[in-house]
C-alpha positions as CSV (number, residue, x, y, z in Angstrom):
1,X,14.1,35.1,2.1
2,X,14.0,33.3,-1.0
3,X,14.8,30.1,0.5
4,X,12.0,30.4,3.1
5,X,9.5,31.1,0.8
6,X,10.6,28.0,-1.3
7,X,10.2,26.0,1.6
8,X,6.9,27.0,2.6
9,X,5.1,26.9,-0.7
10,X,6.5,23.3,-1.1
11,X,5.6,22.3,2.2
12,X,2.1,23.6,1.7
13,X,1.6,21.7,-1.8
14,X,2.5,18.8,0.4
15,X,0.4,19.3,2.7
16,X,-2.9,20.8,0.8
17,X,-2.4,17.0,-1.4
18,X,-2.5,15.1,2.0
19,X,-5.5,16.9,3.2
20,X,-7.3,16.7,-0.4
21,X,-7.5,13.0,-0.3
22,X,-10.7,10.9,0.9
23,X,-10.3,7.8,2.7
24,X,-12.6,5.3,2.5
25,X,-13.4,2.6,5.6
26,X,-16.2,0.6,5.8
27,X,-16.6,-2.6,8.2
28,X,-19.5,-5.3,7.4
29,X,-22.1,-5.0,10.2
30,X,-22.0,-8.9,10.0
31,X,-18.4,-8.9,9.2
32,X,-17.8,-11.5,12.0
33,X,-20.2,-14.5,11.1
34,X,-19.2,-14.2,7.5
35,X,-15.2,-13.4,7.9
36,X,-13.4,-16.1,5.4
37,X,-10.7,-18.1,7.1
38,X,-8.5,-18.4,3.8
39,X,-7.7,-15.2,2.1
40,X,-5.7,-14.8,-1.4
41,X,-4.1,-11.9,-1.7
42,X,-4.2,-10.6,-5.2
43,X,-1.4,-8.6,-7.1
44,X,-2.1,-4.8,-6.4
45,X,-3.4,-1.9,-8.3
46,X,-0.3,0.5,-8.9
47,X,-1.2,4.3,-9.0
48,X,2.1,5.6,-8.1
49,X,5.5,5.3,-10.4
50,X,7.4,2.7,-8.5
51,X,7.5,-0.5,-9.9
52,X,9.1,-2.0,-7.0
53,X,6.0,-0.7,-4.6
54,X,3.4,-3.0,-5.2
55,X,5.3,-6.1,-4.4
56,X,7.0,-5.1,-1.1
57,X,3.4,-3.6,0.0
58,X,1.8,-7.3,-0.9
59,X,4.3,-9.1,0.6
60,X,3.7,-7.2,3.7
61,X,0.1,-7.4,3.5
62,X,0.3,-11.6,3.3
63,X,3.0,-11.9,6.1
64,X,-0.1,-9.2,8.3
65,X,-3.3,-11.3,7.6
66,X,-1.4,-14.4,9.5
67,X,-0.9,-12.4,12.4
68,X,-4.6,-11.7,12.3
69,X,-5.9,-15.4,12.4
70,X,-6.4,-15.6,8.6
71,X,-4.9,-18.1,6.7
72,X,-3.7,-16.6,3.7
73,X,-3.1,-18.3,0.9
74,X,1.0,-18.5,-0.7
75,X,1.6,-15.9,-2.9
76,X,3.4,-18.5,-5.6
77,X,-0.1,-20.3,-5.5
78,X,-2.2,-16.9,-6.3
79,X,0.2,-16.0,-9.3
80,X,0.1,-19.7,-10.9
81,X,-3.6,-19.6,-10.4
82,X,-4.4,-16.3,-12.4
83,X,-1.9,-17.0,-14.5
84,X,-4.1,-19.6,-15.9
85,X,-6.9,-17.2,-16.3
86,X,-4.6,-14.8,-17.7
87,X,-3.9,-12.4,-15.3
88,X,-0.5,-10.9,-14.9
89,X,-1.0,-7.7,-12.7
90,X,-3.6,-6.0,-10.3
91,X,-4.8,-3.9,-13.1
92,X,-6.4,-6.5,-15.1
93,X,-8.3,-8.1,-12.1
94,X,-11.2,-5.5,-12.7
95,X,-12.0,-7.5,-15.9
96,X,-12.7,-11.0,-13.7
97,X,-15.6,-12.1,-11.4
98,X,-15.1,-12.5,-8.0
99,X,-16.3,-16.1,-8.4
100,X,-14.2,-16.8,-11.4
101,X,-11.0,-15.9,-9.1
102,X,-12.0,-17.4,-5.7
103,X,-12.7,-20.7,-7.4
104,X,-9.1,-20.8,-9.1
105,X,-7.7,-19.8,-6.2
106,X,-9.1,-22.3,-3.6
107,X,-10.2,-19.2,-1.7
108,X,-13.3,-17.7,0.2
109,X,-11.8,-14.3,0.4
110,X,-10.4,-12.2,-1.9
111,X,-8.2,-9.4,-0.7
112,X,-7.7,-6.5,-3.5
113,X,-5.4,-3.6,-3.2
114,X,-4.1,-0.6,-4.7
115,X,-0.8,1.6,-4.2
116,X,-1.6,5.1,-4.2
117,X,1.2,6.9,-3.7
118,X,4.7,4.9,-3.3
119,X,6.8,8.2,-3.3
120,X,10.2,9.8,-1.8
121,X,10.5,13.5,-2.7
122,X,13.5,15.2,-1.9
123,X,14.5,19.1,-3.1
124,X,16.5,19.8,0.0
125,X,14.8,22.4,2.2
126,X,11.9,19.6,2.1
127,X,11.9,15.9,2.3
128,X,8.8,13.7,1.9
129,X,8.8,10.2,2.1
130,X,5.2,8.5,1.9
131,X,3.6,5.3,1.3
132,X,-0.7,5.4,0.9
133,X,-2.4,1.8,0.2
134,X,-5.9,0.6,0.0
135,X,-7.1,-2.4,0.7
136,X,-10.9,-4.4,0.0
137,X,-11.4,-7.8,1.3
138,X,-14.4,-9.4,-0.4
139,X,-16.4,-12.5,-0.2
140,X,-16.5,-14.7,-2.8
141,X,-18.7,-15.8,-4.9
142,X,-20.8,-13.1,-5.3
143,X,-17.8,-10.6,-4.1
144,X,-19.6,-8.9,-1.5
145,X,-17.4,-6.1,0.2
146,X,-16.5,-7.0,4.2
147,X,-13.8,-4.6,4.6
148,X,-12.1,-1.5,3.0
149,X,-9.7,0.9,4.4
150,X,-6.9,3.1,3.3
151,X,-3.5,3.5,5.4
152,X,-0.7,5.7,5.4
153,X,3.1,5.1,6.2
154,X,4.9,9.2,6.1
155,X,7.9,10.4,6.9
156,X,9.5,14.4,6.6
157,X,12.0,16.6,7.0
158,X,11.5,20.6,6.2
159,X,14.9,22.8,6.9
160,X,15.4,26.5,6.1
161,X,19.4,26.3,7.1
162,X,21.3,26.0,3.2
163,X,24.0,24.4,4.7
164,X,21.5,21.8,6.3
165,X,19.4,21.5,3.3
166,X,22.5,20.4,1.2
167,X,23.0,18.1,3.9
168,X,19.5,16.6,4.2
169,X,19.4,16.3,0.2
170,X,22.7,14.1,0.3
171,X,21.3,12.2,2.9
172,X,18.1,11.3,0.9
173,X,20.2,10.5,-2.2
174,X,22.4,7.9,-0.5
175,X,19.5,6.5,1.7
176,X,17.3,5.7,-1.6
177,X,20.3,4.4,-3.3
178,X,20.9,2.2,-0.6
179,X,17.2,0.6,-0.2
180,X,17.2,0.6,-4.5
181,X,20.6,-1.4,-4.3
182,X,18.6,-3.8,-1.7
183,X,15.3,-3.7,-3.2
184,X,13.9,-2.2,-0.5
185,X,12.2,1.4,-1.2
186,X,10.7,2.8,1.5
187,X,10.4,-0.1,3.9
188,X,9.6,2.0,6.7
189,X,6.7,3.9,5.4
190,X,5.6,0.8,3.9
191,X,5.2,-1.0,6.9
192,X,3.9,1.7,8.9
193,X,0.8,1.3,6.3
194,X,0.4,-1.8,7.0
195,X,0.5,-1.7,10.5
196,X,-2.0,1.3,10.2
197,X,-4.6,-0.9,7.8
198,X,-4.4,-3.8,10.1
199,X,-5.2,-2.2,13.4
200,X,-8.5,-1.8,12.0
201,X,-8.9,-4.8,10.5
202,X,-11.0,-7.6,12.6
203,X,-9.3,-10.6,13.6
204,X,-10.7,-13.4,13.1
């Protein structure tokens, strides 16, 4: 009995932060006569504890905007271009205008993002694997917002066998030790984000 009502107060913290959160999308009315063809995408934001999040989720982000007719711009040129203004990670970007970046960049968009959650949780009975990123493309100079949306990559598992548990817990244990070993965290989820903010993204 104990069990059991472990596993369902868990689940419902889980579940009760999911449903807390507000996702914000907004669309340009005009979004198609002012879409910019090249698009830098900038280091992101990290809210979550994974260090290893934010690349793999930017990385995955430039590889998406070429599939949606933008050009986007290399990732080595972005980071040699704010690194001349200084800038190191997403959390100091907040301190730059939008015209200040674009122009270092060569760029008349600039895509901003932030991890939100980056986050495996595993006590057995309960398994939670989730990725949550946001995303803002603006126009540059002025940095007027086109696009912003949120997406979610999540996985689960919720058990009430202790035999099972035990097993699910190992499982999660030598799975995240594998993708740490390959640098690779929650690939999955992550791209199942991805794929969820770009199928509301415009093409171009």
């Amino acid at each position: 009995m104990g069990q059991r009502r472990t596993a369902v107060l868990v689940l419902s913290a889980l579940a009760w932060g999911c449903a807390s959160r507000h996702t914000v999308r907004y669309v340009a009315p005009d979004y198609a006569a002012k879409a910019p063809p090249r698009v830098a995408v900038l280091p992101f934001d990290n809210r979550s504890v994974d260090l290893l999040g934010p690349e793999i989720l930017r990385k995955l982000v430039h590889a998406g905007l070429a599939e949606r007719g933008y050009e986007p711009v290399p990732l080595d040129a972005v980071d040699a271009g704010l690194d001349g203004l200084g800038i190191h990670e997403g959390g100091q970007l907040a301190g730059l205008e939008p015209g200040a970046v674009a122009e270092a960049l060569s760029a008349e968009g600039l895509l901003y993002g932030t991890v939100e959650e980056f986050t495996m949780q595993n006590v057995g009975f309960v398994v939670r694997r989730a990725v949550r990123l946001s995303l803002r493309l603006v126009l540059a100079p002025a940095g007027e917002r086109l696009w912003e949306d949120t997406g979610e990559g999540m996985t689960g598992k919720v058990t009430l066998d202790k035999k099972e548990a035990q097993r699910t817990f190992i499982e999660g244990v030598l799975t995240r030790g594998l993708e740490n070993l390959f640098h690779t965290p929650l690939m999955p989820e992550s791209k199942a984000a991805v794929r969820d903010l770009f199928s509301r993204l415009p093409r171009r």
